[in-house]
VOPAGU-2260 file (C-alpha; in pm, 1 decimal, decimal comma):
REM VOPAGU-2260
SITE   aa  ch    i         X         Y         Z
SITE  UNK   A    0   -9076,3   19211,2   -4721,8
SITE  UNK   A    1   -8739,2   19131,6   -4578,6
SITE  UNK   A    2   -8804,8   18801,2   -4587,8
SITE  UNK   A    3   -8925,4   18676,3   -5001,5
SITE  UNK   A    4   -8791,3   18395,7   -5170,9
SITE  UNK   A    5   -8965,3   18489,5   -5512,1
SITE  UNK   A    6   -8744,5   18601,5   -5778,2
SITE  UNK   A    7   -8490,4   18342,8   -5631,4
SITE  UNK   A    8   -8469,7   18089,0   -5944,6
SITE  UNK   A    9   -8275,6   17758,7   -5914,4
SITE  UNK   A   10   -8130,5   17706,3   -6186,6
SITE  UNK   A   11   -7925,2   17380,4   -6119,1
SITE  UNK   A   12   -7935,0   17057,2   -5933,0
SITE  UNK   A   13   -7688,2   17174,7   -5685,5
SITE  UNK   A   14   -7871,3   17541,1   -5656,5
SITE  UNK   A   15   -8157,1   17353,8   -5537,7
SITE  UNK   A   16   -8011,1   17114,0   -5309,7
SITE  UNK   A   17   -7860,2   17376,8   -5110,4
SITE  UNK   A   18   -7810,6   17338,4   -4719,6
SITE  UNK   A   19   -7977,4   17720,9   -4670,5
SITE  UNK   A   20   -8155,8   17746,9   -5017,7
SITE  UNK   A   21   -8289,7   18104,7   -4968,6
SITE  UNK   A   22   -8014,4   18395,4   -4970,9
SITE  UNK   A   23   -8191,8   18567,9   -4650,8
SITE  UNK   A   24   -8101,9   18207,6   -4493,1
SITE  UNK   A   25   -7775,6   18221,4   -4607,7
SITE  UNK   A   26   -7686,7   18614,7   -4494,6
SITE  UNK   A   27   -7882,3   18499,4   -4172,1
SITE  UNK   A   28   -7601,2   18220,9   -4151,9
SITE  UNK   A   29   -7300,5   18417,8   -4252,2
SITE  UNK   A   30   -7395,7   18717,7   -4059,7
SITE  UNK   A   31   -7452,6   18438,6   -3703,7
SITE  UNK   A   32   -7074,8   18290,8   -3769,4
SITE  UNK   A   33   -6910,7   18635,8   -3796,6
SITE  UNK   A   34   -7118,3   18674,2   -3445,6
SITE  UNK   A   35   -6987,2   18357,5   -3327,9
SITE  UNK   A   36   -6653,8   18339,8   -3432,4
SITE  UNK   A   37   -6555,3   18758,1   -3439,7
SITE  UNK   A   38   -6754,9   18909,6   -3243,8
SITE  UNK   A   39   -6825,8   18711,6   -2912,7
SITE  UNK   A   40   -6451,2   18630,3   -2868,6
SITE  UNK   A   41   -6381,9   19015,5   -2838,0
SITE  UNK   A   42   -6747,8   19160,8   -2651,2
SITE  UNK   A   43   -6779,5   18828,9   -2418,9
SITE  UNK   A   44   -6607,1   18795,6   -2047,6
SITE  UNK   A   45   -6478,7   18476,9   -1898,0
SITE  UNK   A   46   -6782,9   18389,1   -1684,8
SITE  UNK   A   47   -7000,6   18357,4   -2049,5
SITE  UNK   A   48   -6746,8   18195,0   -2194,7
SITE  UNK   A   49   -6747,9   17977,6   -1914,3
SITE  UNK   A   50   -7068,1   17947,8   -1770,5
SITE  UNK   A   51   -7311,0   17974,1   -2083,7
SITE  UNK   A   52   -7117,6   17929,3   -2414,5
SITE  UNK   A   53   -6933,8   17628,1   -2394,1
SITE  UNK   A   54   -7171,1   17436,1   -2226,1
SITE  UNK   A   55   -7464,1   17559,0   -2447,3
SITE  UNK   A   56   -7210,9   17447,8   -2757,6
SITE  UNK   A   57   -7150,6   17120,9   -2564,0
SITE  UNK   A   58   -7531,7   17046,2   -2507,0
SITE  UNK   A   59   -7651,8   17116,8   -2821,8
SITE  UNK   A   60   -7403,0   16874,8   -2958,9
SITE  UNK   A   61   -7513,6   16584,8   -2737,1
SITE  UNK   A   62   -7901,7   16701,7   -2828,7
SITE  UNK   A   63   -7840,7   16710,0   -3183,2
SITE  UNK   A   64   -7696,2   16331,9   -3129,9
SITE  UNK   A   65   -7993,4   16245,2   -2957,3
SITE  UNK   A   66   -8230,0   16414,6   -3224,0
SITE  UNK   A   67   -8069,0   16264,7   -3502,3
SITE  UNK   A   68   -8145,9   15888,3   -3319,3
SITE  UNK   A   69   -8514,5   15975,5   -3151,4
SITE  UNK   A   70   -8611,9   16295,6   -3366,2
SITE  UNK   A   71   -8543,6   16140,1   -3700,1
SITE  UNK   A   72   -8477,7   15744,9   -3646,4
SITE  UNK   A   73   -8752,2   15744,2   -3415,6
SITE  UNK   A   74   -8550,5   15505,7   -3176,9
SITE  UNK   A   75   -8578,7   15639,5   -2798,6
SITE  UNK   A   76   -8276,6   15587,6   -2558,6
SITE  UNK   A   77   -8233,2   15705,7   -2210,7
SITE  UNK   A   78   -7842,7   15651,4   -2233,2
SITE  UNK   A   79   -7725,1   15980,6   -2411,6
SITE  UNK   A   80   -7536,9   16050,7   -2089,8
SITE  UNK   A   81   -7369,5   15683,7   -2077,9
SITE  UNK   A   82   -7234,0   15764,1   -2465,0
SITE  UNK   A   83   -7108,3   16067,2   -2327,3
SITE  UNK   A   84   -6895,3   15924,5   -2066,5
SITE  UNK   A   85   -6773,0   15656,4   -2322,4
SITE  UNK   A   86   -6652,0   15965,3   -2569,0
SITE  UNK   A   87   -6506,4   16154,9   -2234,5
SITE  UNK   A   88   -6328,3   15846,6   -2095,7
SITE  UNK   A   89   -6223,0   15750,1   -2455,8
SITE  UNK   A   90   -6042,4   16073,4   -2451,7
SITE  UNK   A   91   -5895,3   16087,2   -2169,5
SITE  UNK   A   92   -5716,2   15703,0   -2237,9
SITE  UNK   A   93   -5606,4   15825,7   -2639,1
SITE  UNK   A   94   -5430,9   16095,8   -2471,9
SITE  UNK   A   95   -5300,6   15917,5   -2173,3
SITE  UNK   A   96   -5170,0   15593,2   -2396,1
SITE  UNK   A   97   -5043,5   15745,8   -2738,7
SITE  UNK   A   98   -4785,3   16022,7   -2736,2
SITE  UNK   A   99   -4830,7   16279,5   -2933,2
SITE  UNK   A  100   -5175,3   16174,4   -3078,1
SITE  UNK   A  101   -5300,8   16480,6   -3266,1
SITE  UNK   A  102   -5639,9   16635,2   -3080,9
SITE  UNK   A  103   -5884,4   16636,9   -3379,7
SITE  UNK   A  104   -5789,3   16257,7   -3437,3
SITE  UNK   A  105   -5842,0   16220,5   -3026,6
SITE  UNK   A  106   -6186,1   16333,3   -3034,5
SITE  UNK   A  107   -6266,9   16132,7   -3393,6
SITE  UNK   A  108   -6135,5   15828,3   -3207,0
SITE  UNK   A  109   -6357,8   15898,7   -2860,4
SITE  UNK   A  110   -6672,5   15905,9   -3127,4
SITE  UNK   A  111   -6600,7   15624,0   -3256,7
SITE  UNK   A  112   -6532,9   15428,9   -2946,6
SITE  UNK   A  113   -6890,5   15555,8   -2842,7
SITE  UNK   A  114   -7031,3   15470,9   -3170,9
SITE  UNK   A  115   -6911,5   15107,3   -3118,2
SITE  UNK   A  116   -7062,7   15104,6   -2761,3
SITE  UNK   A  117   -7380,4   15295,6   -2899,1
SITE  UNK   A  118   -7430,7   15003,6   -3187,3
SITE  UNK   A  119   -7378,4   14723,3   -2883,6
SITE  UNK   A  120   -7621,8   14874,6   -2691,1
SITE  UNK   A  121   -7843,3   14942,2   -3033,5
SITE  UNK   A  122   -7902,0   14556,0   -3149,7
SITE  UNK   A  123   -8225,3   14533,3   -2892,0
SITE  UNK   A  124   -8369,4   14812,9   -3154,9
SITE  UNK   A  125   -8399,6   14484,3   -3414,9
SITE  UNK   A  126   -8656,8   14378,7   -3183,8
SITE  UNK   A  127   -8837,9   14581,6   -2935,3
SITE  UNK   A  128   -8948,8   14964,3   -2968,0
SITE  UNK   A  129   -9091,8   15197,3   -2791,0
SITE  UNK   A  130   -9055,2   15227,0   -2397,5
SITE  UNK   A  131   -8927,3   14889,1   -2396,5
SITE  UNK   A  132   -8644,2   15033,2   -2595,1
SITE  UNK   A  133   -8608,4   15297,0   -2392,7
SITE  UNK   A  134   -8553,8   15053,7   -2109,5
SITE  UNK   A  135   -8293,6   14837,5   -2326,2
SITE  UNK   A  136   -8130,7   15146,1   -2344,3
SITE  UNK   A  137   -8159,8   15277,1   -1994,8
SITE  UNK   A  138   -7929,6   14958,3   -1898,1
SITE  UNK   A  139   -7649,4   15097,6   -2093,5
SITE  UNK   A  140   -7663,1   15423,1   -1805,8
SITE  UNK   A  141   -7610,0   15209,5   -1573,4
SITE  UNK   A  142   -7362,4   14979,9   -1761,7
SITE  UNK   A  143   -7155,1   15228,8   -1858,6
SITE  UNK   A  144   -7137,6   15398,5   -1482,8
SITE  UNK   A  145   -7055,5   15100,7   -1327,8
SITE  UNK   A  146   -6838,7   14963,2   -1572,0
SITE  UNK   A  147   -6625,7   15303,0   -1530,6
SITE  UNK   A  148   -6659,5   15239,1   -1130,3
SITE  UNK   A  149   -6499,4   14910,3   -1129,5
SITE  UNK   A  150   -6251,3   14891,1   -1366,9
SITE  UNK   A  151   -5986,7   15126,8   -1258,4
SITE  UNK   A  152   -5782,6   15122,9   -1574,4
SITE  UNK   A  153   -6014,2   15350,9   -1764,8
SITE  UNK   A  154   -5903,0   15616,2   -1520,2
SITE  UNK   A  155   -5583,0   15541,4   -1489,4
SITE  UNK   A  156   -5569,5   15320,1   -1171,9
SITE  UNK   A  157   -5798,9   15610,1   -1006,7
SITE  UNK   A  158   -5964,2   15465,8    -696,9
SITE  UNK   A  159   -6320,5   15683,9    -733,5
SITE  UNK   A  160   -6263,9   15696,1   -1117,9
SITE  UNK   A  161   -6219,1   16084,4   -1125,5
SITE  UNK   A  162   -6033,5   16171,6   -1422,3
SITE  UNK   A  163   -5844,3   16524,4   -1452,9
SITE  UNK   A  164   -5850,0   16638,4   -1885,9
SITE  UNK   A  165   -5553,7   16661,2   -1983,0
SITE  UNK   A  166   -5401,5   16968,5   -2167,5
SITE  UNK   A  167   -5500,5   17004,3   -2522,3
SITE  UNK   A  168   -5258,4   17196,4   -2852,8
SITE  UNK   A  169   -5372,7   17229,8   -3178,8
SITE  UNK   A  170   -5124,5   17294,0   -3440,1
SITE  UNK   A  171   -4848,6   17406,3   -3157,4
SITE  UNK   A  172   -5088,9   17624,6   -3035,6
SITE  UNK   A  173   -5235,2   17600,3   -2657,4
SITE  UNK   A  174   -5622,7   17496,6   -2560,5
SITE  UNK   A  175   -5586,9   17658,5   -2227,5
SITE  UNK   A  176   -5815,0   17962,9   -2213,9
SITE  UNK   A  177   -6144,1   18029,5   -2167,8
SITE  UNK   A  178   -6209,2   18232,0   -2529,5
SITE  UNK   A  179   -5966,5   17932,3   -2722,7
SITE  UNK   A  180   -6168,5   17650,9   -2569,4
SITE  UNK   A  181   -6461,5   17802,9   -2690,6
SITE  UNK   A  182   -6351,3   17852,4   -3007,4
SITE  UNK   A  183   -6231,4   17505,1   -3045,0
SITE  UNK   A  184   -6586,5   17404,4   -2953,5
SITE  UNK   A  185   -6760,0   17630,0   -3176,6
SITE  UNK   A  186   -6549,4   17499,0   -3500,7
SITE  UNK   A  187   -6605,6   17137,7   -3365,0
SITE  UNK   A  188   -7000,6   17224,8   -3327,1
SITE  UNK   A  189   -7027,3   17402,0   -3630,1
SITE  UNK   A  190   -6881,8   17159,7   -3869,4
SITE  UNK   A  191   -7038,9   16853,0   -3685,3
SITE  UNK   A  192   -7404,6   17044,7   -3735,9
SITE  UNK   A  193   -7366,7   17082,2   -4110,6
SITE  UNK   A  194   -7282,1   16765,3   -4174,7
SITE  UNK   A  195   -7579,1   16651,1   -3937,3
SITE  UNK   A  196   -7813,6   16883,8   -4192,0
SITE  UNK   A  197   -7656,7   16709,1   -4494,5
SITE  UNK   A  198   -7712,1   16385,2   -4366,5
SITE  UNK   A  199   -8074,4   16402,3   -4240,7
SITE  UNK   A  200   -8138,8   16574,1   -4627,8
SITE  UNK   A  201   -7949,2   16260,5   -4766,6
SITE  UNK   A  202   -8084,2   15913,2   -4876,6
SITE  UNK   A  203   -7943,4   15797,9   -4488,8
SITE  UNK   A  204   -8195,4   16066,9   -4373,7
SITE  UNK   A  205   -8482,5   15956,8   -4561,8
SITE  UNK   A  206   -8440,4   15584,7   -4487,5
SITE  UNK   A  207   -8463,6   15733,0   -4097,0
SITE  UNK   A  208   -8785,8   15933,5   -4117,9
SITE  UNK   A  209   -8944,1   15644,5   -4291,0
SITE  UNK   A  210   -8832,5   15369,4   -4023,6
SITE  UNK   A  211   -8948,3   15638,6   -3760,8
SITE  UNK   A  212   -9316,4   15711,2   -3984,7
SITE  UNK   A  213   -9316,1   15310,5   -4030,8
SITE  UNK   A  214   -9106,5   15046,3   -3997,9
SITE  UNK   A  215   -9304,6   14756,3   -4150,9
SITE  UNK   A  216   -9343,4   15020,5   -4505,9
SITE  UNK   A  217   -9019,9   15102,3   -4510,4
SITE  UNK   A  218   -8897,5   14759,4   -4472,4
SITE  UNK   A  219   -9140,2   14650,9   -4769,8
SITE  UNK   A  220   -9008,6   14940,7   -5014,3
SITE  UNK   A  221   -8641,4   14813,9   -4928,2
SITE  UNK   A  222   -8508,4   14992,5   -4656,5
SITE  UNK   A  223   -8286,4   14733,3   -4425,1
SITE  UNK   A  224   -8435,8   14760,0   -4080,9
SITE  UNK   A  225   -8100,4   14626,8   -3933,8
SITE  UNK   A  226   -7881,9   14849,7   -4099,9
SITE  UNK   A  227   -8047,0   15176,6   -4078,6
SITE  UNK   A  228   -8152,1   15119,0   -3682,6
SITE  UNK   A  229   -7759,8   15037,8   -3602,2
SITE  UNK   A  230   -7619,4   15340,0   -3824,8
SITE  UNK   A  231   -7891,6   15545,4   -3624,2
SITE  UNK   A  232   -7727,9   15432,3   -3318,3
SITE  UNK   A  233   -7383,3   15477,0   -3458,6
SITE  UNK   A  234   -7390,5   15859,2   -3560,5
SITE  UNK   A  235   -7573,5   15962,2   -3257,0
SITE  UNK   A  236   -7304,4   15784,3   -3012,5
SITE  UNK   A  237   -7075,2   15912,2   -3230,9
SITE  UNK   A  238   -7185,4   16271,0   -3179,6
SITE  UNK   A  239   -7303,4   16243,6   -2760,0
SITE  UNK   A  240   -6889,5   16089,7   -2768,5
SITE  UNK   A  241   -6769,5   16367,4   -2883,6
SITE  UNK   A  242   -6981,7   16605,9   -2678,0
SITE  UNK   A  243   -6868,3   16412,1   -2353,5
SITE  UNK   A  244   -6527,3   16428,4   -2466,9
SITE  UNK   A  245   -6558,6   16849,7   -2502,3
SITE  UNK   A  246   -6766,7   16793,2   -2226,7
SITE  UNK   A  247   -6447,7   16664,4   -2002,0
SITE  UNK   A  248   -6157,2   16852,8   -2174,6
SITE  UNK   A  249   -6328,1   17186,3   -2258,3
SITE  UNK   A  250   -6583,0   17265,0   -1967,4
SITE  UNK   A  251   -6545,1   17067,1   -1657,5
SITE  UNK   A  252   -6128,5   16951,6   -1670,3
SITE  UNK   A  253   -6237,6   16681,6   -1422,6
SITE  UNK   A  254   -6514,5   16470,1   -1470,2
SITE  UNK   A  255   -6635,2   16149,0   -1261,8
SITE  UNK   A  256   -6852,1   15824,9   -1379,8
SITE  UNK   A  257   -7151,6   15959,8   -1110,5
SITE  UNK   A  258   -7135,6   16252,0   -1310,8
SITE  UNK   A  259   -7290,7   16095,4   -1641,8
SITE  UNK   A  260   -7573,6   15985,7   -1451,9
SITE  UNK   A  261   -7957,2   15945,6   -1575,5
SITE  UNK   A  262   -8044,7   16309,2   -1421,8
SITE  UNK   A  263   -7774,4   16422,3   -1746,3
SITE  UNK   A  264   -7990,9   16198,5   -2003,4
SITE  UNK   A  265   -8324,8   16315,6   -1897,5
SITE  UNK   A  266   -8160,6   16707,4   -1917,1
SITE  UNK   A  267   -8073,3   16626,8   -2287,3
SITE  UNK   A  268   -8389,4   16475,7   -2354,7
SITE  UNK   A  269   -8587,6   16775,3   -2232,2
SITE  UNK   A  270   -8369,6   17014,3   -2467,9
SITE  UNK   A  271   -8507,0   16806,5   -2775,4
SITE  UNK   A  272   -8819,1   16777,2   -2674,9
SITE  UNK   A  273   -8862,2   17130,6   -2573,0
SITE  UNK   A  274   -8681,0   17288,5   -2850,5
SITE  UNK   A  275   -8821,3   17040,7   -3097,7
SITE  UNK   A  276   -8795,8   16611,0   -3189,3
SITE  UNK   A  277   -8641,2   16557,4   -3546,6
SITE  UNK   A  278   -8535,6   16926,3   -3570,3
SITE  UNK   A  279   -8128,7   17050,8   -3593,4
SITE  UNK   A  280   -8223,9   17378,2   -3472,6
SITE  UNK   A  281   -8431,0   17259,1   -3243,2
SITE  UNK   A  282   -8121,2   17107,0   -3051,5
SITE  UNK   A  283   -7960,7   17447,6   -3010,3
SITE  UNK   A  284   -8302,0   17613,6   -2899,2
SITE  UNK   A  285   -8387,9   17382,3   -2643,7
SITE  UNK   A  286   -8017,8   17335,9   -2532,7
SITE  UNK   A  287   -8023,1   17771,3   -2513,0
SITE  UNK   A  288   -8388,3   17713,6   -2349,4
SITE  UNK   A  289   -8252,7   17434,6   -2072,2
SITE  UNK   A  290   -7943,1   17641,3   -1965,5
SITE  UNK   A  291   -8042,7   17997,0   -1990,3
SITE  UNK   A  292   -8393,0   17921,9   -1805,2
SITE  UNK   A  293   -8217,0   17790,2   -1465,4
SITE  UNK   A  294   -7965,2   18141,0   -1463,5
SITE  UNK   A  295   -8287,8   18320,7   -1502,1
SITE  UNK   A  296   -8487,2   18187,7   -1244,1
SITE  UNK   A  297   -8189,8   18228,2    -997,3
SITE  UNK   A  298   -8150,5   18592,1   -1079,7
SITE  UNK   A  299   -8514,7   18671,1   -1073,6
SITE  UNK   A  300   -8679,1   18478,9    -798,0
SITE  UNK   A  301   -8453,7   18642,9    -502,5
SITE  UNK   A  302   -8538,2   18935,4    -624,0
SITE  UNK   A  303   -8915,0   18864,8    -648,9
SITE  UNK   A  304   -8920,3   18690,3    -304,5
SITE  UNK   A  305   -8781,1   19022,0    -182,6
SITE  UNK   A  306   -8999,6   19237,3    -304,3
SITE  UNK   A  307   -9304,2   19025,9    -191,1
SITE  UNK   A  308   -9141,0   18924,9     116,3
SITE  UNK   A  309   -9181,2   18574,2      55,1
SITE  UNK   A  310   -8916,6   18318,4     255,3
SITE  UNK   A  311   -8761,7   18207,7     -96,8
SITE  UNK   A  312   -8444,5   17998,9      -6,0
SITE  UNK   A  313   -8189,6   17829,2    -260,0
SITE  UNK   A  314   -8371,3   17509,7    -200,5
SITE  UNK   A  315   -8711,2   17696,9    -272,3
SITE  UNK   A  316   -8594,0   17823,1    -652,0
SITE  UNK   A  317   -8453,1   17476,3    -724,1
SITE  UNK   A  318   -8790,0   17338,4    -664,6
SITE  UNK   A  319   -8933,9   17593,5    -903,9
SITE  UNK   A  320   -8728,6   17533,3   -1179,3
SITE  UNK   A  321   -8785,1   17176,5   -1149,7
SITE  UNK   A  322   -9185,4   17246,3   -1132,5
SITE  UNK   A  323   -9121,1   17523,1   -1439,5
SITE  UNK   A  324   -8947,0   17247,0   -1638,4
SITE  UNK   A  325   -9200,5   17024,7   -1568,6
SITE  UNK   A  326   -9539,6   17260,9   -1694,2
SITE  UNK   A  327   -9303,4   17338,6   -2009,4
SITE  UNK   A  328   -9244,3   16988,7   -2133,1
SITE  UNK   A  329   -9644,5   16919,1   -2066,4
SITE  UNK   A  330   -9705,4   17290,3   -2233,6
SITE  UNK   A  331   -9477,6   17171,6   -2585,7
SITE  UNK   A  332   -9643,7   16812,6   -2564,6
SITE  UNK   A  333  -10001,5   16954,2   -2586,2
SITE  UNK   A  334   -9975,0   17339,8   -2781,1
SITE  UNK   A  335   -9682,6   17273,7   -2980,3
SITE  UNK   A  336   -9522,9   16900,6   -3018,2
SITE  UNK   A  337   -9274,9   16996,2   -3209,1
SITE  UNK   A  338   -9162,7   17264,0   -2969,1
SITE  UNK   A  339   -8960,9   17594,0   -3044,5
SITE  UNK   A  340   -8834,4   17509,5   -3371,0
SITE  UNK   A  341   -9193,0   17458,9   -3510,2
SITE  UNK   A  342   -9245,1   17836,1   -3365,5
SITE  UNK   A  343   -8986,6   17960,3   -3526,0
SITE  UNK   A  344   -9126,6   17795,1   -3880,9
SITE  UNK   A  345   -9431,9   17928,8   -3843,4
SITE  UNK   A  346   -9245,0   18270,9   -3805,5
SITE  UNK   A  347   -9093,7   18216,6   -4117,0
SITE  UNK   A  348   -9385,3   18121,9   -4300,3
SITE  UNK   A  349   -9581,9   18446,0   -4162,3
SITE  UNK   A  350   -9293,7   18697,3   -4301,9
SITE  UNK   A  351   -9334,8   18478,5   -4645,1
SITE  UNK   A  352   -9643,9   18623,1   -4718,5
SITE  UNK   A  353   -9687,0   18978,8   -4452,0
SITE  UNK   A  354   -9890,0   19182,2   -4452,2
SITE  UNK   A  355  -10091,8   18969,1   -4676,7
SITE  UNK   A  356  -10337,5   18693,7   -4461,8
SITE  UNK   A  357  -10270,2   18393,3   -4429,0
């Protein structure tokens, strides 16, 4: 009942074209950013804001990027975490190099830096597919980490390429808290994942799903292979960049090249699949999913080993969560492909028509 879209006429184009057509969609919305930007800063403590928030913001950023190239362009990579260091490195030299360069346009610029390493990296996509793809794209990791390594100006002359964030104001005004970095996330987050939504619905989006459905159809009905595969590649680096750039600045402070390594692409990877391939809320479910499941496990196993009296060391849970991780990304690929966010769809669809049957 709570949840009918009849009696909800559209009555223009622009009525009907609507990010969140159905008003309990948009309350849903409104209501979740009051949460988000009202509420949370006031109820939450520095170890959330810290430990879960940010980084949750931060991953589901660099999913979404990934989604929007493998969940909708159909174009695996294995170098989300290589993009990432681009946009965090690319950050951390705009800030360094130009005085006085204004933070929104430092984190535009890191994007785009990634975007042009992205599309480099993205011209193998005219040819192969598939795993071999996914190869081409795994030698951008390692590109990236050694390029980073050995050329000590893109950490400022730092022998093991460690690079320390430096201190971010916006508008006069301080990034140097826990609660303000997460708010500058959030905004950055929010605004990036709307226009994500608006470009997937978009004639861009379309020309993706149908390369990703088929790329020989699509290419017969008009669709330039070449130019949709590179823009693919271009909006996702664009969006891992500026996730590794927040990554740096906003959650760590000090980052190193080792520290985008493949172990950081497979992590994103498993957020998209779990939470759901070619889905924008899927990103954020499987990015909530990845991160909350580890805190979970290392709250609850110590406490289960003790009341079983089994020998459970740290060493012991971080083998489980690697084995849990494991059974859930075989669990999604057989019961549910297109992971949480299909779940949460069929959810919908079930309050559509309760208590009728479906």
């Amino acid at each position: 009942m709570l949840y009918r879209e009849s009696g909800q006429f559209k009555t223009s184009y622009v009525a009907d074209s609507q990010i969140f057509p159905i008003r309990q969609d948009r309350i849903f919305f409104a209501l979740l950013m009051v949460v988000a930007f009202v509420v949370i800063p006031f109820a939450g403590s520095e170890y959330w804001f810290n430990a879960i928030l940010t980084p949750f913001l931060i991953f589901s950023l660099a999913a979404l990027g990934l989604n929007i190239l493998t969940g909708y362009a159909g174009q695996l990579s294995l170098g989300t975490a290589a993009f990432m260091a681009v946009g965090a490195y690319a950050a951390y030299n705009f800030q360094l190099r130009i005085e006085g360069i204004p933070v929104v346009l430092t984190f535009i610029l890191a994007g785009l830096s990634s975007a042009l390493v992205g599309v480099a990296f993205g011209l193998p996509s005219l040819r192969i597919k598939g795993f071999y793809l996914a190869v081409a794209t795994l030698a951008a990791q390692f590109f990236v980490v050694w390029a980073l390594t050995k050329f000590p100006w893109f950490s400022n002359n730092s022998s093991s390429g460690v690079i320390t964030a430096q201190r971010l104001d916006l508008f006069g005004v301080a990034i140097d808290t826990p609660i303000r970095k997460y708010l500058f996330v959030l905004a950055i987050v929010t605004v990036l994942a709307l226009l994500a939504k608006n470009l997937v619905r978009s004639a861009t989006g379309r020309a993706w799903m149908a390369v990703r459905d088929m790329d020989v159809a699509a290419e017969v009905i008009g669709i330039p292979l070449m130019r949709t595969k590179l823009l693919a590649f271009a909006v996702s680096s664009f969006y891992c960049g500026v996730a590794g750039a927040l990554y740096a600045f906003c959650y760590l402070g000090s980052v190193e090249p080792d520290g985008f390594s493949l172990d950081l692409s497979f992590r994103i990877l498993f957020m998209i699949i779990i939470g759901g391939v070619g889905s924008i809320l899927g990103s954020f479910l499987g990015a909530a999913f990845i991160l909350l499941l580890p805190i979970f496990l290392d709250n609850v196993l110590p406490t289960l080993a003790a009341l079983l009296h089994l020998p459970f060391t740290n060493a012991t849970v971080s083998h489980i969560q690697l084995m849990v991780f494991g059974a859930l990304i075989i669990f999604f690929l057989i019961v549910e492909p297109h992971g949480l966010a299909r779940l949460w769809q069929i959810a919908k669809e079930k309050l559509r028509l309760w208590p009728f049957p479906h």
